[in-house]
N, C-alpha and C positions, 0 to 999 in steps of 0.2 A: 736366100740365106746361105753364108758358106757353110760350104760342110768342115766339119772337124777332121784332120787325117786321121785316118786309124790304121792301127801298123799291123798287115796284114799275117806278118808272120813273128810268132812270137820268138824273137830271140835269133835263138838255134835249136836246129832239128834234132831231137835227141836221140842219141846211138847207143846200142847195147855193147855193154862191156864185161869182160867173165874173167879175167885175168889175176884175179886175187889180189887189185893194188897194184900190181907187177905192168906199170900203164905202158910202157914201151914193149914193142912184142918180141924181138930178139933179132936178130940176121934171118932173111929168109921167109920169116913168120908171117902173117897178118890177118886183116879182120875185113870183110868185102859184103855191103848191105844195099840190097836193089829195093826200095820202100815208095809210099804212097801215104800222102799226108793230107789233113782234110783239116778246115777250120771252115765253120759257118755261122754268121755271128747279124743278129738283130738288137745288140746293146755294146756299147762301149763306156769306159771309165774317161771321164773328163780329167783337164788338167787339173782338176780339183779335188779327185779321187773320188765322184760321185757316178754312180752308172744311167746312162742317160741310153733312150731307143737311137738307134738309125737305121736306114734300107737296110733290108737285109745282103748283105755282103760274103763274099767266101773266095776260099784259095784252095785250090785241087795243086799237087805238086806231085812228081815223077821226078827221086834223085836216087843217085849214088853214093857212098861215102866207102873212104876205104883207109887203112892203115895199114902201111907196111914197114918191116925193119930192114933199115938199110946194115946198120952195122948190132952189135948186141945192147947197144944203148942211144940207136937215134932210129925214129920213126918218120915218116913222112905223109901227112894227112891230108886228104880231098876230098870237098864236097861239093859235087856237082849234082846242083839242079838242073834237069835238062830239059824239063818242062815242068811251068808251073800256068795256068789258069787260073787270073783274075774275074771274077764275074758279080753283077748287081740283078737282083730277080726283078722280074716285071710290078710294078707297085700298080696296086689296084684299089679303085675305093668299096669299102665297106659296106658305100651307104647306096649309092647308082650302079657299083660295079665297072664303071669308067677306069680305062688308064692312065692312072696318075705322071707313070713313066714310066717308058720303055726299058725295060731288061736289057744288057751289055754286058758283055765278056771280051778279055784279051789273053790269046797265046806267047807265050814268050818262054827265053830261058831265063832262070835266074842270076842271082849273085853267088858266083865259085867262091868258095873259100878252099886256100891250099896254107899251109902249112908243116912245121917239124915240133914232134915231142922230144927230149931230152931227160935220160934218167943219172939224177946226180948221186942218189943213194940206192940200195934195192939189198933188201935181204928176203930171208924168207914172209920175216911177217910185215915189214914196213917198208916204204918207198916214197921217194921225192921225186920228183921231176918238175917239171918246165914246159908251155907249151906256147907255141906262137903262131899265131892263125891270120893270115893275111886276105883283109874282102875285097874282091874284085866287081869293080862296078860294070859287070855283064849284063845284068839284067837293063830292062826299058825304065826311065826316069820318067818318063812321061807318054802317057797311051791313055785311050779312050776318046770318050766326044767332049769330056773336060778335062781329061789330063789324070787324073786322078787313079787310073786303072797298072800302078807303075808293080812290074815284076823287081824294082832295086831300088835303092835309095840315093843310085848317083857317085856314091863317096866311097875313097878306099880307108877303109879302117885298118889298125894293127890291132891284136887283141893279145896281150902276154899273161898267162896265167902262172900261178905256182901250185902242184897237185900235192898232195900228203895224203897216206892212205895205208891200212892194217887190214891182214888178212886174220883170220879168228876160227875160232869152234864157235858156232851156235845150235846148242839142241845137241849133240854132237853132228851137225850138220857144215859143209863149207860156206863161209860167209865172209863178207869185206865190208870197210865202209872208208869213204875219203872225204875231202874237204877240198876247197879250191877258194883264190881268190886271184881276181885279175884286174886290168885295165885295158882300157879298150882307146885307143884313139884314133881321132875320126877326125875327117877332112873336110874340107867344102863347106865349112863355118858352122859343123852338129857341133852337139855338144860333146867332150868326151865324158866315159862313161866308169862308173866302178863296177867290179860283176864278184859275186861270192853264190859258197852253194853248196849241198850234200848231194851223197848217194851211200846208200847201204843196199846189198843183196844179200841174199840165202838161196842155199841151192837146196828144194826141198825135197826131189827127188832126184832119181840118177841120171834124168833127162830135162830138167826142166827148173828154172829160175826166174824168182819175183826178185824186181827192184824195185825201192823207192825214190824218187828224187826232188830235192829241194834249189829252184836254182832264181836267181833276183838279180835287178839290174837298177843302178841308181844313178840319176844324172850329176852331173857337176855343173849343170847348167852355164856353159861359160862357151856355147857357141851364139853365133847372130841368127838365124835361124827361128823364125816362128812354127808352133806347132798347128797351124793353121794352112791351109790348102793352097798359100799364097806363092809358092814355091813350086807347085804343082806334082809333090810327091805323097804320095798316100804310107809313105817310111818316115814317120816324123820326127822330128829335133825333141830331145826333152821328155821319150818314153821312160816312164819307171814299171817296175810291177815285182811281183812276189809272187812264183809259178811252183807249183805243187803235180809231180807226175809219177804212172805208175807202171811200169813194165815188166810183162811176162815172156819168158823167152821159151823155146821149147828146140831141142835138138834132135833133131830124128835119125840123123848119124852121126859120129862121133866130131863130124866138122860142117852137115850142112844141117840148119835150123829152120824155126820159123819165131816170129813176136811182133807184138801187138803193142800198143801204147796209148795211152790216156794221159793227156796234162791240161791244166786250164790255172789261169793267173785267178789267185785269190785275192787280187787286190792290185791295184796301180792308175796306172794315167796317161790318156791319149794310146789303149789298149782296148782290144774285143772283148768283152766280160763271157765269152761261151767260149768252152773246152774244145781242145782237139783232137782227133784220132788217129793215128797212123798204123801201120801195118808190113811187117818186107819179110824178105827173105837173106839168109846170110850165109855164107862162106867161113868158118874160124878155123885159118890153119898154124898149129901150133906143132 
């Protein structure tokens, strides 16, 4: 029976941000995160938006991301995974205890994304900007003993977003929230994609801030590309989903931190239905 792809990694790795809206960090400035990301997943969402078992699967990832200001209003952004692990646990029966099927994992790096943010407006409490994130097909298309073990999905995307975003009193405490809406296109006959999304933070204490974040991806379904294994990428054509996450950040100097993160898709298609975790450490010099 083929297996269905499932897209090992949801999306984009999500990165903390404290800037008050103010997205572009200035000449000089920037934001530098060494983190550890973990998905382990025994159910996926069909094309159909129904959740359905498979082998248990997972993605261990080692990246970096980072933002810097080249002038007072243009950034330039990186994300390099520089190791990510794909792997399938040993399948064993219930009933003899026999092995169903052997366990598999593959080393590789992923897909870079580089890019530049652009700030068209910025005052104290509100801000526009622009952001363009270019994917590079670094990672492996095809790995394992069926192909299906791929750290990349092959194809170079564009992704342009436009950010809006206010800084506020809450509680009398500092807080912001922003919106975004983007497109994403994709090469090598995916489909292109719409992408929209929140975040709101609060700083609740003098050291330490929770985000929430809302971030979804919708196909336009208008590449050739089946969401089936026939292509031999486990990054499939025609993912949608609606991802809900939470992050808490904690600074223990006034520029090196620590945080944590939890997000998991509440909904979608040809996606893992189990949550992820991550973890880093950061550099914010402002």
């Amino acid at each position: 029976m083929k297996r269905l792809q499932l897209l090992v990694v949801i999306a984009v790795f999500f990165v903390f941000q404290n800037n008050y809206a103010q997205w572009v960090k200035g000449k000089g400035n920037g934001y530098y995160k060494l983190s550890a990301w973990s998905l382990v997943a025994d159910e996926h969402y069909t094309s159909s938006g129904e959740v359905d078992p498979n082998a248990t699967r997972g993605n261990f990832t080692l990246s970096f991301y980072g933002e810097h200001g080249i002038t007072d209003k243009l950034d330039v952004i990186a994300y390099i995974p520089f190791f990510t692990r794909i792997y399938q646990n040993t399948q064993i029966s219930g009933t003899n205890g026999n092995v169903l099927q052997d366990g598999e994992a593959v080393n590789s790096i992923g897909d870079i994304d580089l890019g530049v943010r652009y700030a068209w407006f910025k005052d104290k409490h509100f801000a526009i900007s622009s952001t363009l994130k270019l994917g590079l097909p670094t990672g492996k298309q095809k790995a394992g003993s069926d192909g299906s073990f791929q750290t990349g999905d092959g194809e170079f995307n564009q992704l342009l977003n436009l950010d809006l975003g206010s800084s506020y009193q809450l509680f009398s405490k500092p807080s912001y929230a922003k919106v975004y809406l983007g497109f994403n296109n994709r090469t090598s006959d995916f489909s292109d994609e719409f992408h929209y999304g929140a975040e709101t933070g609060i700083k609740l204490w003098n050291k330490f801030w929770l985000l929430g974040r809302l971030n979804s991806v919708k196909s336009f379904k208008n590449g050739s590309l089946s969401a089936q294994n026939t292509q031999g990428s486990i990054f499939a054509n025609n993912v949608e989903y609606v991802s809900l996450g939470v992050e808490g950040a904690y600074y223990i100097t006034p520029k090196f931190g620590v945080s944590f993160t939890y997000a998991s898709a509440v909904s979608g298609r040809i996606i893992y239905a189990k949550p992820s975790y991550s973890g880093g450490v950061f550099l914010d010099i402002k």
